[in-house]
C-alpha positions in Angstrom: 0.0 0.0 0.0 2.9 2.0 0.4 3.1 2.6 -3.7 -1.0 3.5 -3.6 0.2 5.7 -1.3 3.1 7.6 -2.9 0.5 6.7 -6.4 -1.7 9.2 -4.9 0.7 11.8 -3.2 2.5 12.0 -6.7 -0.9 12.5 -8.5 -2.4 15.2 -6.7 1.3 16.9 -6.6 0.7 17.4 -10.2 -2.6 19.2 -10.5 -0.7 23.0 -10.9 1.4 21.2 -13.6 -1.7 20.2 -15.5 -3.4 24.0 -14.8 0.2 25.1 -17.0 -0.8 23.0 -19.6 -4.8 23.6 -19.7 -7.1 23.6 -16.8 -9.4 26.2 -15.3 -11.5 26.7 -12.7 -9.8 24.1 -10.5 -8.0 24.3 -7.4 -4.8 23.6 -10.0 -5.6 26.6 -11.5 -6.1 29.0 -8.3 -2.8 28.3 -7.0 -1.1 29.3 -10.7 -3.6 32.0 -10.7 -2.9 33.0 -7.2 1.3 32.3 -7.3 1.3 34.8 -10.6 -0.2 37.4 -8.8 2.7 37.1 -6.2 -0.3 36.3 -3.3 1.6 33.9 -0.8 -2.0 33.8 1.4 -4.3 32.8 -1.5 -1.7 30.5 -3.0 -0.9 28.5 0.3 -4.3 28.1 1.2 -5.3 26.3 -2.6 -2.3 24.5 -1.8 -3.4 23.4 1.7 -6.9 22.2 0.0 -5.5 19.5 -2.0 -2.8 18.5 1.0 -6.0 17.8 2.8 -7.6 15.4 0.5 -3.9 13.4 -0.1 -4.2 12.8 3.7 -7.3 11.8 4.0 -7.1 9.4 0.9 -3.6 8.3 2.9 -5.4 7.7 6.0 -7.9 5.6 4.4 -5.5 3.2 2.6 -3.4 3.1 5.1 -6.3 2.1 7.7 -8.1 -0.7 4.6 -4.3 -1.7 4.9 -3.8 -2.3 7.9 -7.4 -4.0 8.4 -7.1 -6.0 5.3 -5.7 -9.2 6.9 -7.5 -9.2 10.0 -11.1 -9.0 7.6 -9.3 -12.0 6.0 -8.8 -14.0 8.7 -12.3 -12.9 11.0 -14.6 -12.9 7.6 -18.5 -13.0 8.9 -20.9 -14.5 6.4 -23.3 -11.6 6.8 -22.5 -8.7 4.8 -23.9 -5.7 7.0 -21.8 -7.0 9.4 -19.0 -7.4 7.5 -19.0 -3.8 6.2 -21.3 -2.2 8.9 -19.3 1.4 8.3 -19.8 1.4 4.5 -23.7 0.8 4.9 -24.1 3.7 7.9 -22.5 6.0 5.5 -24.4 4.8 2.7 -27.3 5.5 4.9 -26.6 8.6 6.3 -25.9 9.6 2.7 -29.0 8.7 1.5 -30.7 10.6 4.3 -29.2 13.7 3.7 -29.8 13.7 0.2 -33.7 13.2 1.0 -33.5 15.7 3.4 -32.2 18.5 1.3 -35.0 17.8 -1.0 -37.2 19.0 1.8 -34.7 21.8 3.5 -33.4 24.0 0.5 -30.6 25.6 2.4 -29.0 22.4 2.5 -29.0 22.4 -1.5 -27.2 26.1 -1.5 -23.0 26.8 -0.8 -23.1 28.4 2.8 -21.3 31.5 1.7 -21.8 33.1 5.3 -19.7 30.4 7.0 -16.6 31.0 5.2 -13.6 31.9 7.2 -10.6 33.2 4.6 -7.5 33.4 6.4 -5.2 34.4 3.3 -5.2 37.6 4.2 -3.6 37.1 8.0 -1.2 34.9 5.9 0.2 37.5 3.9 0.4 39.9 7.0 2.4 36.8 9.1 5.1 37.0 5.9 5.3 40.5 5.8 5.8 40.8 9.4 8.7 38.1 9.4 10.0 39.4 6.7 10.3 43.1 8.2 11.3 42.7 11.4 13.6 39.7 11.3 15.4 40.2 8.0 18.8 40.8 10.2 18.3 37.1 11.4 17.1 35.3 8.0 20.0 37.5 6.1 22.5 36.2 8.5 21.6 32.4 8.0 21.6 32.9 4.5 25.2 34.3 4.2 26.2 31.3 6.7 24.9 28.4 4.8 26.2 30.2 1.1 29.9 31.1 2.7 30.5 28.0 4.7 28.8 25.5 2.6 27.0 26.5 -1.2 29.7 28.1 -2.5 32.9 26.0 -1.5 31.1 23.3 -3.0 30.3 25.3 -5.9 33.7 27.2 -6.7 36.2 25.2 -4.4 37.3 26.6 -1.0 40.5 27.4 -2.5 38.5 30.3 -4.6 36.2 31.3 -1.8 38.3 31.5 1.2 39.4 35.0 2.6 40.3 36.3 5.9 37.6 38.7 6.0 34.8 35.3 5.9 37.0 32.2 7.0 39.9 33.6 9.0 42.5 32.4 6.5 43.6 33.0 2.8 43.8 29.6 1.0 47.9 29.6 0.3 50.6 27.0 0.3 50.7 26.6 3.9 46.7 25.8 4.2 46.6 23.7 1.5 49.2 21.4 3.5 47.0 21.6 6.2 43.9 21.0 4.6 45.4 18.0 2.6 46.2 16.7 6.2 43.3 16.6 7.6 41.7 15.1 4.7 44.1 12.2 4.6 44.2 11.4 8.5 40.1 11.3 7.5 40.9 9.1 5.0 43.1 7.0 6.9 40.1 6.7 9.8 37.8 5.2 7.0 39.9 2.9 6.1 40.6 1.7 9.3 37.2 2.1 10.9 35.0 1.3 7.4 37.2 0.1 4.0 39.4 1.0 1.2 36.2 2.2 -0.7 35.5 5.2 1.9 38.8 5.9 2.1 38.4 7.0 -1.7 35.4 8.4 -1.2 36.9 10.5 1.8 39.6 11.5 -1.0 36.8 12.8 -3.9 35.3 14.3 -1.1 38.3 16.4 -0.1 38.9 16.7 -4.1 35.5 18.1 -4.8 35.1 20.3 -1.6 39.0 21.9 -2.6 38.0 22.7 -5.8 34.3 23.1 -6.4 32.1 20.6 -8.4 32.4 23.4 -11.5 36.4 23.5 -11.2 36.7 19.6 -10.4 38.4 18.3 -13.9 35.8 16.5 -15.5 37.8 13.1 -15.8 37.9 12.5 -12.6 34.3 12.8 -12.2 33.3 10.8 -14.7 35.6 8.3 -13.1 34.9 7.9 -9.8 31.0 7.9 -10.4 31.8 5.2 -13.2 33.9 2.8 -10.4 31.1 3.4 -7.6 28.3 2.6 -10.1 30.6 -0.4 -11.0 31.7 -1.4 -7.7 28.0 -1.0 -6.6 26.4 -2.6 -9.8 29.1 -4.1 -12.1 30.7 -3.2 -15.0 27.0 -2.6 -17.1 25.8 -0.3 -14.6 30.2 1.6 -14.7 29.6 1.5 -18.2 26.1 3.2 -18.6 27.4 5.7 -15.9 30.7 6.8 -18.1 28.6 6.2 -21.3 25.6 8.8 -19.9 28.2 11.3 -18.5 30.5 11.3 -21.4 27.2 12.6 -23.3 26.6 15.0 -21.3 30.0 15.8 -21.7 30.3 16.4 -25.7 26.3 18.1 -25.4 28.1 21.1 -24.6 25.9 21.4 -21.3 28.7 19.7 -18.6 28.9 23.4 -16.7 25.5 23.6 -16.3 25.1 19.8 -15.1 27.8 20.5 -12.4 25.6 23.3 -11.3 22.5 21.3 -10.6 24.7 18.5 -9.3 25.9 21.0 -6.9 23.0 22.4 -5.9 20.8 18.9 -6.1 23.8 17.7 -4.1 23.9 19.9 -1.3 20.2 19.5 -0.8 20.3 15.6 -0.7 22.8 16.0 1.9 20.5 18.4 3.8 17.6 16.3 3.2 19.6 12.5 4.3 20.6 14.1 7.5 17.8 16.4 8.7 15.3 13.7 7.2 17.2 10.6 8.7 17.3 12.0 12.3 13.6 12.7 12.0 13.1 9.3 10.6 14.9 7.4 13.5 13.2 9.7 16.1 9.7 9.0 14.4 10.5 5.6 14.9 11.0 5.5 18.4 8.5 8.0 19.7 4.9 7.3 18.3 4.0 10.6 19.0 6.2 12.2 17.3 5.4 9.4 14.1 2.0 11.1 14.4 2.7 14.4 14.5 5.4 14.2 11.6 2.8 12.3 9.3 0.8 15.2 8.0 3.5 17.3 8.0 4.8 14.7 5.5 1.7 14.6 4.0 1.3 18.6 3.3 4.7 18.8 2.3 5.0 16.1 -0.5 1.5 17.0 -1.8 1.8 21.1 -1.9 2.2 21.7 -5.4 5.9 22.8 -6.0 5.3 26.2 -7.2 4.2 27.0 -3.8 7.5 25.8 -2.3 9.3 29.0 -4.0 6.4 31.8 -2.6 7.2 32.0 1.0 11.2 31.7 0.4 11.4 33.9 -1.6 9.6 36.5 0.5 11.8 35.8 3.0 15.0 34.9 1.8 14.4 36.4 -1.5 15.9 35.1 -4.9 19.1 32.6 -5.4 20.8 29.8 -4.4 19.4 29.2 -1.0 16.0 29.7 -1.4 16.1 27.7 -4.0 17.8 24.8 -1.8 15.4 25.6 1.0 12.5 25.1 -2.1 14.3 21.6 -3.0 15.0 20.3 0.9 11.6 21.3 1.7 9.9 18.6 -1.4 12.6 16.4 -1.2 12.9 15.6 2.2 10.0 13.4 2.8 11.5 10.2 1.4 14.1 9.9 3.8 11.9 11.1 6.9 9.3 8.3 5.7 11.3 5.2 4.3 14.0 5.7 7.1 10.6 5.4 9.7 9.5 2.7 7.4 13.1 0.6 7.7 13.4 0.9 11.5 9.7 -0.2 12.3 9.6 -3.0 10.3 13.1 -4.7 11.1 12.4 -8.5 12.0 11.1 -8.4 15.7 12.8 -11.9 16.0 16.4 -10.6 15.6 15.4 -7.7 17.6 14.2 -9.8 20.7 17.3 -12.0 20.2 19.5 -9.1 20.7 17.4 -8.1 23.5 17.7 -11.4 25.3 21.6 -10.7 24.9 21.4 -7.9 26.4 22.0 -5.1 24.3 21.2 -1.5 25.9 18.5 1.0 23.5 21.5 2.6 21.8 23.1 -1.0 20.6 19.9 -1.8 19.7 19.4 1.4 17.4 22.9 1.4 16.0 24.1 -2.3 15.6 20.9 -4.1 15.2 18.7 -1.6 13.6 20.1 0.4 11.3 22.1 -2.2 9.5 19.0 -4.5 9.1 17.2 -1.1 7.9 19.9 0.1 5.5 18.5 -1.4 1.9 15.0 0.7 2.9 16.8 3.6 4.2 18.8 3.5 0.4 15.6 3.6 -1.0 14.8 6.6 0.5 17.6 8.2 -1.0 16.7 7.3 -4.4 13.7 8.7 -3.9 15.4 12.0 -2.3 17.4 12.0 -5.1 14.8 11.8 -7.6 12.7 14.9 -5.9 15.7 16.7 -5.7 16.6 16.5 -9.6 12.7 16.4 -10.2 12.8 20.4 -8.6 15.5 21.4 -10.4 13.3 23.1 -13.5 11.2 25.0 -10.5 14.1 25.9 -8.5 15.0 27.7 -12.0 12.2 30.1 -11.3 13.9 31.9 -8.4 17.3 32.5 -10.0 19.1 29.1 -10.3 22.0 28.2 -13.0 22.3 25.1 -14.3 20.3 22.5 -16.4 17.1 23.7 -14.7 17.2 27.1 -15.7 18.2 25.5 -19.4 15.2 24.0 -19.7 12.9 26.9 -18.4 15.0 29.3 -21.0 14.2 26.7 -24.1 10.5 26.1 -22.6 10.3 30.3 -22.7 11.7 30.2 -26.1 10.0 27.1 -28.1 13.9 26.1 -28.3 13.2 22.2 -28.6 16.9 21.5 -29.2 18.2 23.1 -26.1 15.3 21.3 -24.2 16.0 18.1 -25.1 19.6 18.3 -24.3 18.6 19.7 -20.8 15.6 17.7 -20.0 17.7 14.6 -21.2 20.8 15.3 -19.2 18.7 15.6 -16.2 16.7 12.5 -17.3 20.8 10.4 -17.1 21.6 12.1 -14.1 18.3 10.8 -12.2 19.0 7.3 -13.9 22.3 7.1 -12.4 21.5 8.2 -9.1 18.1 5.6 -9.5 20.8 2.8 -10.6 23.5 3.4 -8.2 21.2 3.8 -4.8 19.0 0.6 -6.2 21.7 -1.4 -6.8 23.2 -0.5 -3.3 20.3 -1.5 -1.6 19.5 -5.0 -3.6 23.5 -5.7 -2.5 23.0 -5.3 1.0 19.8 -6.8 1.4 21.8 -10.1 -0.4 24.4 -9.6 2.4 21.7 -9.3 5.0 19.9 -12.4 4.0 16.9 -10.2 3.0 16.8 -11.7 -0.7 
């Protein structure tokens, strides 16, 4: 049920791209209608409308899930008692419909009960926006200094005494290559040879930006992990796809939305994993993270960019905040999903051993959950790319903004060439992640 489930959340998270192509008079259509008119109240609200209907067509499959085998195994002959809820509502239905025959008001929209909060929305982002610009401009510059742009351009271009304390010359260069290898070192110790080299592309890419990175080696070291992950068909698609890419003429702009797709991912795995492990634990907090979820992967994604860019105007970050914000569901829900459903018998057997909570959690756990948790970030990674094109709205580079510039200028050529380089970066991501999971569920015994 969990695929009717993201079936449905997908579906409904579509309706504003169908109002682009032709529809009016939906609720599709007043949040375009709405967002174009730059009115953050009216838009959010339309957006909130169809949120509620995705959770309460989740709650019900979830529920006809979870009662599915116990109607299976506790069948009663008699079918008003076997679906006494689907005959009170037919009822009630049926009595309502009679009534309004007889009570007209029923039959008419009650106009006088509406309560329109848009308004008090737009005055709640105005006021934040006002009076704590000083705070949100200071957490923008933070997160773009210390963390977008290095990855971007390379520390070595972005580092200055007046914003990191140092100037990137000979001397901290040596030190920065130090630390990197004593990292390295510690994963190969602590993990294997294959994070050490990923410790070292890491310290590569963070140096030198994913823009001034040569190209070779990135082409090479995601074609030996899809091939150490996958085999030599999945290392050769990967060099194959990139290479393309490559000779398209459009390899600047794909390092900027893997930067930017990147960086969000990694917000996303984090933030989204600690949420998922806490929602695991705590069925409170399960419940109170669900229609957050819910709202959040069903909003349509136009309305992502309306409040950030009110507050944090246009660029880089709000366009990350945009992306974490969509994107971030998988790994809150399928790192939940992983933890809750590890095999109760391996977890009493480590119990009877006596393993404390936090054993429990990070030796028993988390490795048995590791294949779903993976999936998660194939699906992170997938939302991520998926927003790149809307992210392009709010003044993004890369292959996003490529293929809103050819969309704006019937320039089929250019949007092929975008929309297909985005289309091979998503199926690498989709082959490397799924091919990491289906190898350690073999390892786990799970297959």
């Amino acid at each position: 049920m969990m695929g009717v489930n993201q079936t449905i959340m997908a579906a409904l998270s579509m309706v504003i791209i169908a109002a682009v192509i032709g529809g009016f008079g939906d609720i599709g259509w007043e949040v375009l209608s709405t967002m174009r008119r730059a009115q953050f109240g009216q838009s959010l609200l339309a957006g909130f409308v169809i949120a509620l209907m995705a959770m309460i067509m989740d709650r019900i499959s979830m529920g006809f899930a979870s009662r599915s085998g116990e109607i299976l195994r506790h069948k009663p002959r008699q079918f008003w008692r076997r679906y006494p809820n689907l005959l009170t509502a037919f009822a009630v239905g049926l009595f309502l419909i009679l009534f309004a025959q007889i009570v007209q008001a029923l039959n008419e929209y009650p106009r006088d009960w509406i309560i329109f909060p848009a308004n008090e929305l737009n005055k709640a982002v105005e006021y934040v926006t006002v009076n704590y610009y000083h705070i949100t401009n200071a957490i923008k510059n933070s997160v773009l200094y210390f963390f977008m742009i290095p990855l971007r351009i390379g520390l070595e271009k972005v580092a200055s005494p007046r914003t990191w304390g140092f100037a990137m010359n000979f001397q901290a260069t040596v030190v920065y290559w130090s630390l990197v290898g004593a990292l390295a070192l510690a994963a190969f110790k602590i993990l294997s040879w294959r994070a050490m080299i990923g410790v070292l592309f890491a310290g590569v890419v963070f140096l030198h930006g994913t823009t001034g990175t040569p190209w070779p080696i990135i082409i090479l070291a995601f074609a030996f992990l899809a091939a150490e992950v996958g085999g030599w068909r999945l290392g050769l698609f990967t060099c194959l796809g990139l290479f393309f890419i490559l000779v398209s003429g459009v390899w600047h702009k794909a390092m900027l939305s893997i930067y930017l797709s990147s960086a969000a991912v990694l917000v996303c795995f984090v933030v989204g994993g600690l949420l998922g492990v806490w929602a695991s634990l705590n069925d409170r907090v399960s419940a109170f993270l669900r229609p957050i979820n819910d709202t959040l992967q069903t909003m349509p994604l136009f309305v992502f960019l309306i409040p950030v860019i009110m507050i944090f105007l246009v660029g880089e970050f709000p366009a990350l905040l945009a992306i974490v914000a969509y994107a971030i569901v998988p790994a809150i829900r399928y790192t939940e999903h992983g933890l809750r459903h590890v095999d109760q018998g391996v977890v009493e057997a480590a119990q009877s051993f006596g393993c404390t909570s936090r054993q429990l959690l990070f030796e028993v756990k988390l490795p048995l959950a590791l294949p779903e948790i993976m999936l998660g970030l194939n699906q992170t990674i997938m939302f991520a790319l998926a927003m790149l094109v809307i992210a392009a709205l709010v003044g993004t580079t890369g292959l996003g903004q490529a293929v809103f510039s050819s969309l704006t200028h019937a320039d089929m050529g250019m949007g092929v060439i975008s929309g297909g380089s985005i289309a091979i970066l998503a199926m690498i991501g989709d082959r490397i992640t799924q091919a990491w999971s289906a190898r350690k569920k073999e390892a786990l015994g799970l297959q």
